[in-house]
N, C-alpha and C positions, 0 to 999 in steps of 0.2 A: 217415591217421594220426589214433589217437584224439589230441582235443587239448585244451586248457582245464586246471583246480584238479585234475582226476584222473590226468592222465599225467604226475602230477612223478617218479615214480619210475625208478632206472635198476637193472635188472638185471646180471647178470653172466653170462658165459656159456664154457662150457669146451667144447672141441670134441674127440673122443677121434680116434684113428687105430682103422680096422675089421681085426684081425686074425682070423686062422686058428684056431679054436677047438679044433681036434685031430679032430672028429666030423663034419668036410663044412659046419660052418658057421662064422659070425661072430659075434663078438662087440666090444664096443668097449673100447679101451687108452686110460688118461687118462695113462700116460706120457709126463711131458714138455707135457701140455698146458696154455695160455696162455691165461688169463682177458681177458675184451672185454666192456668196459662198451657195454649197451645200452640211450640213453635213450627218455621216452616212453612207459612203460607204467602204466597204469591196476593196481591189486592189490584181488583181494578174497577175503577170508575164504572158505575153502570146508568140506570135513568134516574133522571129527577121528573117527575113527574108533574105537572099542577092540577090540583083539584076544580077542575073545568066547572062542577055543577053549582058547589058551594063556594068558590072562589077564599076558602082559608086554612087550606095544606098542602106540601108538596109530599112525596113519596122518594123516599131519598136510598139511591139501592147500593151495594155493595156488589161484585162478586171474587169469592174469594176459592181458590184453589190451593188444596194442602196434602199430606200424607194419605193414602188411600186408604189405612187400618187408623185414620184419626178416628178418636170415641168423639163423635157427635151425633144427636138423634133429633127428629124433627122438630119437638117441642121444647128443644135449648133455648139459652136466650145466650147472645152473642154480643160479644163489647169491640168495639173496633177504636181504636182512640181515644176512648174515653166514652164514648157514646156505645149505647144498647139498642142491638136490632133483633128484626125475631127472622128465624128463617121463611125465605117464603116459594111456599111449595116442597118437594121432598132433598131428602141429603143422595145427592147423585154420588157413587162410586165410578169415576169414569177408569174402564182397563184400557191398559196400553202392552203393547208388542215386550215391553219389558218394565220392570221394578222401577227405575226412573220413570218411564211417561206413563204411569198408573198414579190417578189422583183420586178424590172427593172435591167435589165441586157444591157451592153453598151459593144458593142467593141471598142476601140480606137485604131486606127493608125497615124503614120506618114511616109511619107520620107525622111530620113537623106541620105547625101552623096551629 
């Protein structure tokens, strides 16, 4: 677990149910779903992005690094201040030479605009 002045922060964490998408796949249902504060994560500024084609959104990113055994899976949906992002791309487990420098690392994004 990252630990010390940079893992005071605690995320939040929504967990969807995987239903039947209508097309042979899945997609994930936040109905009904129940927020779980997760503490111990480290945050740090990542891109903001601007929407070069359509000129009316940015992409606003997080990255957050916390406990290695944090229960988070890809299709959480994640609250950082008050604000919901979705993970983007996979939940990295990063190991390290010991228990302290072993984490999970998350990118978070959103679309504003």
């Amino acid at each position: 677990m990252i630990s010390g002045l940079v893992a005071r922060h605690t995320i939040s964490r929504e967990r969807p149910v995987m239903v039947t998408d209508g097309r042979g796949g899945r997609e994930p249902d936040f109905t009904g779903a129940t927020s779980v504060d997760l503490d111990g994560w480290a945050l740090d500024a990542g891109n903001t992005l601007a929407d070069q084609q359509n000129r009316d959104g940015a992409l606003i990113q997080w990255t957050a690094r916390g406990p290695f055994d944090a229960d988070i899976d890809r299709h959480d949906r994640i609250t950082v201040s008050g604000e919901q992002f979705k993970i983007d791309g996979a939940v990295i487990r990063q190991p390290g030479p010991t228990a302290a420098t072993s984490h999970t690392i998350l990118l978070l994004a959103k679309w504003k605009g």
